[in-house]
N, CA, C and O atoms as CSV, one atom per row, in Angstrom:
chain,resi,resn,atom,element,x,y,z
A,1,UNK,N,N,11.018,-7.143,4.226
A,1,UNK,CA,C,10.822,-5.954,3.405
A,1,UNK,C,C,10.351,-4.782,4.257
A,1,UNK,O,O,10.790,-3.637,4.156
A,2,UNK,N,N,9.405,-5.191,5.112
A,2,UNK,CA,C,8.630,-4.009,5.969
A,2,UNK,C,C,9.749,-3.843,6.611
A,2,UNK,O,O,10.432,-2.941,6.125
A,3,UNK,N,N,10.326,-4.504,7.764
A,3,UNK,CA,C,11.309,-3.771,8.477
A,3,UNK,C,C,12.584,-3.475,7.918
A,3,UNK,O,O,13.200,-2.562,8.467
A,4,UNK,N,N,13.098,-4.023,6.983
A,4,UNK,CA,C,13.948,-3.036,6.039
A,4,UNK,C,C,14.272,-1.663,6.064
A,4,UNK,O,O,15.257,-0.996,6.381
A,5,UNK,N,N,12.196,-1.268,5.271
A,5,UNK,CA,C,12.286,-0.094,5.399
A,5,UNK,C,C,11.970,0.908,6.423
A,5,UNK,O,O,11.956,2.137,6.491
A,6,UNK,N,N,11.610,-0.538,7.545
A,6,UNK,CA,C,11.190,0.890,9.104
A,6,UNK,C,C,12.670,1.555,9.272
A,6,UNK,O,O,12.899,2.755,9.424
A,7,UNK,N,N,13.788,0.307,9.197
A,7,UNK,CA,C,15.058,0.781,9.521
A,7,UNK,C,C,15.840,1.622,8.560
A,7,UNK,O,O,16.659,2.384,9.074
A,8,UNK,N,N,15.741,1.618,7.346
A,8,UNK,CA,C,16.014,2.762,6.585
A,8,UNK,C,C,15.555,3.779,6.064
A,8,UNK,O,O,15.980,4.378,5.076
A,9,UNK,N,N,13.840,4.225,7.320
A,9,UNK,CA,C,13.214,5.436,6.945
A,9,UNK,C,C,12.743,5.615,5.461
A,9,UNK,O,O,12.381,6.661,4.922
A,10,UNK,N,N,12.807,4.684,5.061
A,10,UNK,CA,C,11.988,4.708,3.407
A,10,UNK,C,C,10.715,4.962,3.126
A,10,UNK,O,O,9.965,4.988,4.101
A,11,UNK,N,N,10.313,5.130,2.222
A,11,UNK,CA,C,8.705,5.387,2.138
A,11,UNK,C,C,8.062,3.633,1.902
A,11,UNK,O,O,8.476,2.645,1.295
A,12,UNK,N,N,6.856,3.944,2.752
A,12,UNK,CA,C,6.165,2.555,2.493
A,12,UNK,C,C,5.849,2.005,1.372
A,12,UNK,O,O,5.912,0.792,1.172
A,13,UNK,N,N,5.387,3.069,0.336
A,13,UNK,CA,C,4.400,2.414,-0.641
A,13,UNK,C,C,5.953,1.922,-1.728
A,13,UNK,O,O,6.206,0.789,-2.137
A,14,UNK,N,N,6.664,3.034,-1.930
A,14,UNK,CA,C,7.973,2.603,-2.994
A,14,UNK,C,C,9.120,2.001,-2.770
A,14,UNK,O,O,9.594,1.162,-3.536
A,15,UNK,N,N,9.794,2.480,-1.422
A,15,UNK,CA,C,10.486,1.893,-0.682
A,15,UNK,C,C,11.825,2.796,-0.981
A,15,UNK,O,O,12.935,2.537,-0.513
A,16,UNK,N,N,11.509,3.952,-1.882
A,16,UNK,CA,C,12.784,4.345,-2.240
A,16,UNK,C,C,13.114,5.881,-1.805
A,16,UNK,O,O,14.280,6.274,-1.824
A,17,UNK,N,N,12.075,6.707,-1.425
A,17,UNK,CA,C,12.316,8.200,-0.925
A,17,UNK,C,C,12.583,7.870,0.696
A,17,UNK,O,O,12.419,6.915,1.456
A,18,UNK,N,N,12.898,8.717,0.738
A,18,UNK,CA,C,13.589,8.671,2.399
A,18,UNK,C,C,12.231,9.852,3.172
A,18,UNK,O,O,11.934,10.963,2.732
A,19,UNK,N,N,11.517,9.035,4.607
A,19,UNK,CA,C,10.131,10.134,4.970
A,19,UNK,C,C,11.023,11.164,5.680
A,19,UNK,O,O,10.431,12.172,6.066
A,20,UNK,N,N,12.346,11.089,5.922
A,20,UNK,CA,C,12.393,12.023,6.470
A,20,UNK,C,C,14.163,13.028,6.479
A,20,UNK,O,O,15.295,12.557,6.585
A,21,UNK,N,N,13.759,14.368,6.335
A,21,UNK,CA,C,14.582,15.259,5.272
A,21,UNK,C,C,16.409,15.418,6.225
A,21,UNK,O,O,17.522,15.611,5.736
A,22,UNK,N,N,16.039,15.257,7.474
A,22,UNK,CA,C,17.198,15.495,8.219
A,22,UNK,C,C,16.811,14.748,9.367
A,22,UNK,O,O,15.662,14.505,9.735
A,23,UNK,N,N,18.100,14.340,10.003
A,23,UNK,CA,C,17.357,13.463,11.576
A,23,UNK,C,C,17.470,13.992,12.723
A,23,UNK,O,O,17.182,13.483,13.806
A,24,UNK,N,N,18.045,15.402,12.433
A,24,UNK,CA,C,17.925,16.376,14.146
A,24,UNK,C,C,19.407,15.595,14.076
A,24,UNK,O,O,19.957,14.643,13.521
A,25,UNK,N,N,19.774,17.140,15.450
A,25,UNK,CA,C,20.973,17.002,16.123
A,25,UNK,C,C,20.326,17.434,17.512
A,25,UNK,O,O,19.402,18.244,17.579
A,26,UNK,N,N,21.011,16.697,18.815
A,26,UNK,CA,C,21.198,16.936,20.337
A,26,UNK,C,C,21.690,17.914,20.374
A,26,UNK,O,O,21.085,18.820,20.947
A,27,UNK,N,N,22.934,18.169,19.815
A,27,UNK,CA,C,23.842,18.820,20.432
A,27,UNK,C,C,23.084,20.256,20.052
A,27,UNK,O,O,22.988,21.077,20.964
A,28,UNK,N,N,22.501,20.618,18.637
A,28,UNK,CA,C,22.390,21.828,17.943
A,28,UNK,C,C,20.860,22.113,18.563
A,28,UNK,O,O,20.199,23.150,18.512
A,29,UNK,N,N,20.509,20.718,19.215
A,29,UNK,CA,C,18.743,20.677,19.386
A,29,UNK,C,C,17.850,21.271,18.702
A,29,UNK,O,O,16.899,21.930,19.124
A,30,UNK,N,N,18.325,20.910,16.999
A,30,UNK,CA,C,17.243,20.634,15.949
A,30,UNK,C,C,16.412,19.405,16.024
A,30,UNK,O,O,17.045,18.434,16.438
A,31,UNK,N,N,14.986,19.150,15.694
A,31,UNK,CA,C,14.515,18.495,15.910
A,31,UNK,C,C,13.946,17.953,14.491
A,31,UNK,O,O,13.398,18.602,13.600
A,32,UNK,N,N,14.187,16.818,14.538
A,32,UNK,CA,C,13.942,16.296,13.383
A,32,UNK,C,C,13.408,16.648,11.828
A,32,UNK,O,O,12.220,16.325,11.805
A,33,UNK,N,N,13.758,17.110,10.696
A,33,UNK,CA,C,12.717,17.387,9.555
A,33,UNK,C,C,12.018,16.441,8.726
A,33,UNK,O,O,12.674,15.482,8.321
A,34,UNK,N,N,11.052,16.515,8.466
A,34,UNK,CA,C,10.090,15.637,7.661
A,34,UNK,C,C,9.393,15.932,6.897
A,34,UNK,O,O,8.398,16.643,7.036
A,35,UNK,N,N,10.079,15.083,5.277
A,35,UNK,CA,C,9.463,15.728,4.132
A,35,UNK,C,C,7.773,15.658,4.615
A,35,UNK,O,O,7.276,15.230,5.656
A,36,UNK,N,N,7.212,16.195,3.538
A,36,UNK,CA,C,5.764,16.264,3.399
A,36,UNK,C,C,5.468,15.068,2.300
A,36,UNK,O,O,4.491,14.334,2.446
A,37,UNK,N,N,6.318,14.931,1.266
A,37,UNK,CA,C,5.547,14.112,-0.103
A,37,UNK,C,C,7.191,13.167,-0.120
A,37,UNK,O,O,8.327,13.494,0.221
A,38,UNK,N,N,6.575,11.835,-0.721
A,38,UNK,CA,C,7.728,10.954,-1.321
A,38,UNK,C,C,8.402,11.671,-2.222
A,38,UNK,O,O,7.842,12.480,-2.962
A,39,UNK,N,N,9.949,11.380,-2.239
A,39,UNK,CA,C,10.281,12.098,-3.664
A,39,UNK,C,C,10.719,11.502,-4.654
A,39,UNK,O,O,11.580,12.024,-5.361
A,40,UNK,N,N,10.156,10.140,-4.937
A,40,UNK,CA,C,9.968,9.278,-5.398
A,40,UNK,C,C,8.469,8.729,-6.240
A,40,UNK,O,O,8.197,8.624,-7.435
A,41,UNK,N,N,7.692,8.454,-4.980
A,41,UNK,CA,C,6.482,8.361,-5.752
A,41,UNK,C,C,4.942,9.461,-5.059
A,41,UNK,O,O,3.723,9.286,-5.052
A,42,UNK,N,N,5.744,10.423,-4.625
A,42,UNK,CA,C,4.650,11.849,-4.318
A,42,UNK,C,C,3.475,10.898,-3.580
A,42,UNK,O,O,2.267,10.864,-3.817
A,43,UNK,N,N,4.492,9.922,-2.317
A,43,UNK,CA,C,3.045,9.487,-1.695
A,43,UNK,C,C,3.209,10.384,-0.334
A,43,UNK,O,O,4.343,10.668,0.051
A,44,UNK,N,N,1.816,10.915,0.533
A,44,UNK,CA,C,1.884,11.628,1.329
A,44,UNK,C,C,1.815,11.362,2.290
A,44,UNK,O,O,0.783,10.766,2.595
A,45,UNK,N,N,3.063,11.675,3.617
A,45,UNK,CA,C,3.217,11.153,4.689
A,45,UNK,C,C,2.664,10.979,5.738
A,45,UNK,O,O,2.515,9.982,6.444
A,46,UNK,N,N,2.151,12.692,5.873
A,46,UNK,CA,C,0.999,12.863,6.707
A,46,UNK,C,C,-0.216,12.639,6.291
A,46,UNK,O,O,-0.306,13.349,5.289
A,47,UNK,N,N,-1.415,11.980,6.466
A,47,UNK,CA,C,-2.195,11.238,5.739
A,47,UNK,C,C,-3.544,12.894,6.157
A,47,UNK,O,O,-4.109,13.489,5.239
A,48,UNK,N,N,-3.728,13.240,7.557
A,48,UNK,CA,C,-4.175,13.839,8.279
A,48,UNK,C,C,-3.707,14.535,9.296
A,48,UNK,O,O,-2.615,14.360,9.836
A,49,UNK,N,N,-4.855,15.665,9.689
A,49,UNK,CA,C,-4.395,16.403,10.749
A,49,UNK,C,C,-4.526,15.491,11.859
A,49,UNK,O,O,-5.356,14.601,12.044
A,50,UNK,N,N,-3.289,15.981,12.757
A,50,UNK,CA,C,-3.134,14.589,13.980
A,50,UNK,C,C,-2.856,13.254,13.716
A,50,UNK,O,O,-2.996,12.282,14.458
A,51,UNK,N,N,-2.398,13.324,12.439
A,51,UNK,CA,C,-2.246,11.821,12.121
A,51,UNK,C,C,-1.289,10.921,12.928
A,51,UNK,O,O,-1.474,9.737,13.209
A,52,UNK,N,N,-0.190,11.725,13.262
A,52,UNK,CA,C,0.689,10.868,14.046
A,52,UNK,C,C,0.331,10.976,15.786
A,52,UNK,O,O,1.007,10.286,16.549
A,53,UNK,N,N,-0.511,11.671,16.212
A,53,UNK,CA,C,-0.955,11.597,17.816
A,53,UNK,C,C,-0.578,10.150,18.429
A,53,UNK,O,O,-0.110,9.820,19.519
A,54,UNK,N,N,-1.010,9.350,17.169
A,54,UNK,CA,C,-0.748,7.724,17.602
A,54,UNK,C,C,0.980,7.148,17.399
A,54,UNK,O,O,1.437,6.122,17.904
A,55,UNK,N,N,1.607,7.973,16.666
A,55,UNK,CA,C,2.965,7.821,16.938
A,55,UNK,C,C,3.257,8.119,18.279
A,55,UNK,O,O,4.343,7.625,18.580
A,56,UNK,N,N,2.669,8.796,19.314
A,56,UNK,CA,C,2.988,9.010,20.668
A,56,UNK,C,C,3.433,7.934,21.792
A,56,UNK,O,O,4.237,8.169,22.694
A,57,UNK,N,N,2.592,6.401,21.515
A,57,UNK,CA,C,2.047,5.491,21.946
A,57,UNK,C,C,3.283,4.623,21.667
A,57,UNK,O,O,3.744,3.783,22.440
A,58,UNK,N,N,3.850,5.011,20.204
A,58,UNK,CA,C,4.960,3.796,20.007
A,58,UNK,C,C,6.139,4.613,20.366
A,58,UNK,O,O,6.916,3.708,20.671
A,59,UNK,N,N,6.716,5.573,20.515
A,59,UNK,CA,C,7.614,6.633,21.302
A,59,UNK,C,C,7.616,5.971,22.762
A,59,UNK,O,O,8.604,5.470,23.298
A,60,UNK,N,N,6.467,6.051,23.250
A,60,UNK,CA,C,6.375,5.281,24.518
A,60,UNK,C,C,6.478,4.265,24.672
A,60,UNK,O,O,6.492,4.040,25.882
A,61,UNK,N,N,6.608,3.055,23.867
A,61,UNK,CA,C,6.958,1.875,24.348
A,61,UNK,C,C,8.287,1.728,23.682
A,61,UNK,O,O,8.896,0.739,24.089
A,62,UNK,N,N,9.041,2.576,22.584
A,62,UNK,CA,C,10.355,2.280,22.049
A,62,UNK,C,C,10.948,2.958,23.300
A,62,UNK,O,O,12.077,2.470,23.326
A,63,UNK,N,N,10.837,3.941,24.537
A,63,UNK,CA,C,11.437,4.883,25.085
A,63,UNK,C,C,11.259,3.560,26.493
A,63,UNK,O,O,11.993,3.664,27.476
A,64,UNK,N,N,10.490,2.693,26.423
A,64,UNK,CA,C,10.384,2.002,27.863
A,64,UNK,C,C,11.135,0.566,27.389
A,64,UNK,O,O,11.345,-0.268,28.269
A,65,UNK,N,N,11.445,0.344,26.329
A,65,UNK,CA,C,12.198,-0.763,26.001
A,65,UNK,C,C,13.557,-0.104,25.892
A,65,UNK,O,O,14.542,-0.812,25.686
A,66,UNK,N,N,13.637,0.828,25.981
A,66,UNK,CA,C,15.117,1.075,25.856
A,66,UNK,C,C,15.646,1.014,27.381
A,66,UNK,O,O,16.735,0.508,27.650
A,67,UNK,N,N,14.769,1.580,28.381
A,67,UNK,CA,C,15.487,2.016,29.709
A,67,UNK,C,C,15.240,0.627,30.073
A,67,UNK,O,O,16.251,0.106,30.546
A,68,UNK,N,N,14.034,-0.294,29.997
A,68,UNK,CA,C,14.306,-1.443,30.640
A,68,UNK,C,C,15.440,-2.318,29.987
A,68,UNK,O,O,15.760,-3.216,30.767
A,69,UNK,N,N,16.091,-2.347,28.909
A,69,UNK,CA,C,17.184,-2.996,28.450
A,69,UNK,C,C,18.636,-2.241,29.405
A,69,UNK,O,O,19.453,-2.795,30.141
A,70,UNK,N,N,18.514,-0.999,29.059
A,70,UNK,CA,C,19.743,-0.662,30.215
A,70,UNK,C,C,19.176,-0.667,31.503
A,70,UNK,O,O,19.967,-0.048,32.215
A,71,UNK,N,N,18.046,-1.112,32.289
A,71,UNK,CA,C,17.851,-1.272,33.789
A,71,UNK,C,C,18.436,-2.467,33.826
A,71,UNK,O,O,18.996,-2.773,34.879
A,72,UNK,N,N,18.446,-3.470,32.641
A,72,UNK,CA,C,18.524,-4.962,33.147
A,72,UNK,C,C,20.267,-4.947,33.438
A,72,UNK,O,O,20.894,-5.448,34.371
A,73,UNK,N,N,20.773,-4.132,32.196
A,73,UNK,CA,C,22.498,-4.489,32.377
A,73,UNK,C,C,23.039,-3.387,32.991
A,73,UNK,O,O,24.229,-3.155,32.777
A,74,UNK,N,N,22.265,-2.489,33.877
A,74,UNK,CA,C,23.452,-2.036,34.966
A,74,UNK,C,C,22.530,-2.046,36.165
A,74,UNK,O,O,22.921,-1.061,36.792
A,75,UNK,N,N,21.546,-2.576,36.843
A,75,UNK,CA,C,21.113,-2.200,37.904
A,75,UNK,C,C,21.794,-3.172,38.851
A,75,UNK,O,O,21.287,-3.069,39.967
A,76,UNK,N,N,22.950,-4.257,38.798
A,76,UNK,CA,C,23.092,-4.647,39.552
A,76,UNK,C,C,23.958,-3.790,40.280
A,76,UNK,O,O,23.903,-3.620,41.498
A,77,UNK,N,N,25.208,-2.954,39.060
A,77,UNK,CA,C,26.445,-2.955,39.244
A,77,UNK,C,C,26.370,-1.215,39.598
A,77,UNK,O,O,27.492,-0.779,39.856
A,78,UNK,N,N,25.570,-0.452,39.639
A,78,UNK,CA,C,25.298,1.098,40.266
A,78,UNK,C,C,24.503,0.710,41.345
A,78,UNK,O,O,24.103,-0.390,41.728
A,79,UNK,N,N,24.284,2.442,41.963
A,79,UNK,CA,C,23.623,2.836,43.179
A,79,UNK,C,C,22.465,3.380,42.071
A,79,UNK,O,O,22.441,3.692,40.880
A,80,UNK,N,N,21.324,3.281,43.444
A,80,UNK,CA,C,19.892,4.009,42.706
A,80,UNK,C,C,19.508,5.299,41.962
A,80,UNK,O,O,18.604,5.608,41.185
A,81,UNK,N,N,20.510,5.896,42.487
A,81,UNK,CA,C,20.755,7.979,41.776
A,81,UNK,C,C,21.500,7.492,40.391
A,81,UNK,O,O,21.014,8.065,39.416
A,82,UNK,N,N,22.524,6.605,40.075
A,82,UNK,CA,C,23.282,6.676,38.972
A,82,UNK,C,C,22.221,6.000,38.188
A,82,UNK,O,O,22.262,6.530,37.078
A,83,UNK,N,N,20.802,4.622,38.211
A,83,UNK,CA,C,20.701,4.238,37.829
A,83,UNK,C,C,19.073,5.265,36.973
A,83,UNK,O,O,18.515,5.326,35.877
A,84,UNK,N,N,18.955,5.803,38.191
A,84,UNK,CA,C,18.093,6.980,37.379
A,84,UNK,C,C,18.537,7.679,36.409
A,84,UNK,O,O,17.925,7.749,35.343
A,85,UNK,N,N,20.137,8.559,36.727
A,85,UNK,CA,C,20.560,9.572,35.833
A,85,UNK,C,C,21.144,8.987,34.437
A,85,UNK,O,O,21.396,9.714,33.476
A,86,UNK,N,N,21.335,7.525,34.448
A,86,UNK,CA,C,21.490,6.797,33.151
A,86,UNK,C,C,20.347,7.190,32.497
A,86,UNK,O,O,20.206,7.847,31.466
A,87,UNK,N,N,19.200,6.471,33.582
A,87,UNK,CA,C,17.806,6.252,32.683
A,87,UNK,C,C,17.249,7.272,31.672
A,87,UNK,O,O,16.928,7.127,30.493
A,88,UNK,N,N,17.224,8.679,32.734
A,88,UNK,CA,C,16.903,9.936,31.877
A,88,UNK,C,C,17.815,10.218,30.661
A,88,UNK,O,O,17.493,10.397,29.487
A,89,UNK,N,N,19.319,10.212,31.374
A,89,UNK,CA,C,20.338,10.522,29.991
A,89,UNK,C,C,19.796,9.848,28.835
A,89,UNK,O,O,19.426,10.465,27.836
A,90,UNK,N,N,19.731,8.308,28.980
A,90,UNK,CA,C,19.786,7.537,28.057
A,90,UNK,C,C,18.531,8.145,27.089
A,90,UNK,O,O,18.766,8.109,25.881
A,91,UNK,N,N,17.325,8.656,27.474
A,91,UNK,CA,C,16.171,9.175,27.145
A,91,UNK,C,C,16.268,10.738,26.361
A,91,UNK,O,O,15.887,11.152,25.266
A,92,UNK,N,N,16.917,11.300,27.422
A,92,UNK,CA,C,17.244,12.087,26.439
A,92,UNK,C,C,17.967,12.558,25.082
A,92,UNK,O,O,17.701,13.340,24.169
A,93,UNK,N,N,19.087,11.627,25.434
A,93,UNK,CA,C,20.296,11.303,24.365
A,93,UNK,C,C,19.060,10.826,22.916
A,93,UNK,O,O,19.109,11.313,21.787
A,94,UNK,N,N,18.267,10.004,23.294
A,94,UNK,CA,C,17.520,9.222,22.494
A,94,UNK,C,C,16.312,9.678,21.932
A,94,UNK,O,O,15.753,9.027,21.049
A,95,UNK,N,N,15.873,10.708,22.351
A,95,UNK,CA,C,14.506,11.554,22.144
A,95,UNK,C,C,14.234,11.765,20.597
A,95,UNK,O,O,13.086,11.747,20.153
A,96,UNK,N,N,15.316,11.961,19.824
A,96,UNK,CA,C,15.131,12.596,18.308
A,96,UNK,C,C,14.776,11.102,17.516
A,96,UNK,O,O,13.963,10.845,16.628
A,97,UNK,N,N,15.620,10.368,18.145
A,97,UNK,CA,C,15.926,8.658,17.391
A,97,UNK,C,C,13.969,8.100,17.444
A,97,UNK,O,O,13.081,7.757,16.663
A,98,UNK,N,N,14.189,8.329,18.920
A,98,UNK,CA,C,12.741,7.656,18.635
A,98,UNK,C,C,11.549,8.501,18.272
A,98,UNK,O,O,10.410,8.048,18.165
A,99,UNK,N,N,11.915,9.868,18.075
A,99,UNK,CA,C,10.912,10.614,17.783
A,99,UNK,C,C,10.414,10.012,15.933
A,99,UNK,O,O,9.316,9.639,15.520
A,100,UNK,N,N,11.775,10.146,15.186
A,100,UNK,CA,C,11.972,9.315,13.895
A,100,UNK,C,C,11.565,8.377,14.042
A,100,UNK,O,O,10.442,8.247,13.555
A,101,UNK,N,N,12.019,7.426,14.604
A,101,UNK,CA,C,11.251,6.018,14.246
A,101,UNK,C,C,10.271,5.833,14.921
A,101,UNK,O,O,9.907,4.695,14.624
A,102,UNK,N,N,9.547,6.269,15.714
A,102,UNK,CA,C,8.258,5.998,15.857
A,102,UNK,C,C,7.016,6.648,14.846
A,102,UNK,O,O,5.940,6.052,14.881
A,103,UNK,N,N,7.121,7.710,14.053
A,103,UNK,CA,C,6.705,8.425,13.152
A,103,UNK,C,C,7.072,7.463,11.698
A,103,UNK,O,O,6.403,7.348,10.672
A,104,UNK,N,N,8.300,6.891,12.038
A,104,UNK,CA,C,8.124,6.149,10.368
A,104,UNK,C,C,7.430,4.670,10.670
A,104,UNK,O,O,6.733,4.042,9.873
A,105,UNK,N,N,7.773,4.290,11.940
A,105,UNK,CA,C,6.731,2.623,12.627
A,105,UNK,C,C,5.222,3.134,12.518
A,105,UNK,O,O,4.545,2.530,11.686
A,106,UNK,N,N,4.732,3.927,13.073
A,106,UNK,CA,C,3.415,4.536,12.480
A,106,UNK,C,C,3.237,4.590,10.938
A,106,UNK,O,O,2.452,3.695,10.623
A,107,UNK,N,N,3.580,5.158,10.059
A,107,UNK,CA,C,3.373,5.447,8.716
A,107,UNK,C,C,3.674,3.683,8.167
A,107,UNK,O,O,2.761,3.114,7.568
A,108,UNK,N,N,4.286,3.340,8.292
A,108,UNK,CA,C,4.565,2.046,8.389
A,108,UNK,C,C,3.068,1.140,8.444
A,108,UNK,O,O,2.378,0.588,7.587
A,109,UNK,N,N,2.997,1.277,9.615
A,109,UNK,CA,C,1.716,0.280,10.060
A,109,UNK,C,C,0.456,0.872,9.165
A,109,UNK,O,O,-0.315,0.155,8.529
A,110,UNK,N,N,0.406,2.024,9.221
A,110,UNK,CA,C,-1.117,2.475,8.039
A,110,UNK,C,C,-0.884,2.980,6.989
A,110,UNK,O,O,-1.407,4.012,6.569
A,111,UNK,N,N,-0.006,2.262,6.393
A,111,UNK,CA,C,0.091,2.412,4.763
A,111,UNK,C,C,-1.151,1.894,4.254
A,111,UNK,O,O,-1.893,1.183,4.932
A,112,UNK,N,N,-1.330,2.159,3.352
A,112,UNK,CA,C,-3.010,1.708,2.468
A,112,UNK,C,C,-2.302,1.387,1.137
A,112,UNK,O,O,-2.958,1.022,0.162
């Protein structure tokens, strides 16, 4: 049920509003929107000021599990410059994704 809704951005407490209003584009480099209230059951996302500071922490380990999954399946088969400029691409390409889901894995974990 919980990861269900980490993966379909749902709200914790109902399971049925979506936390977040648009998911950003790269290309347009909009950055993600995020309602304020369920629109479902008016539960509130941001609990506090700084509330997500600690979403930072899981950004950082979704952003180091990603490059070590592509370090494992191409570092045999590149040189050391390509295996960097994957790494960053891959990071950057990925910046909005995990910006979202680390903000809904947070809200997630301190639901009350």
């Amino acid at each position: 049920m919980i990861l269900n809704g980490i993966i379909k951005g749902c709200c914790p407490k109902c399971g049925e509003g979506k936390i977040f209003e648009s998911k950003g584009s790269i290309i347009q480099f909009q950055v993600p929107k995020m309602n304020e209230y369920c629109s479902h059951c008016a539960y509130r996302f941001a609990r506090e000021s700084g509330y997500f500071v600690g979403a930072m922490y899981v950004s950082y380990g979704l952003a180091i599990l990603e490059m070590l999954l592509l370090f494992l399946l191409i570092f045999k088969f590149v040189s050391l410059t390509v295996l960097f400029i994957a790494l960053f691409g891959l990071l950057f390409l990925l910046m909005f994704f995990n910006f979202r889901m680390s903000r809904i894995i947070w809200i997630h974990i301190f639901h009350q």
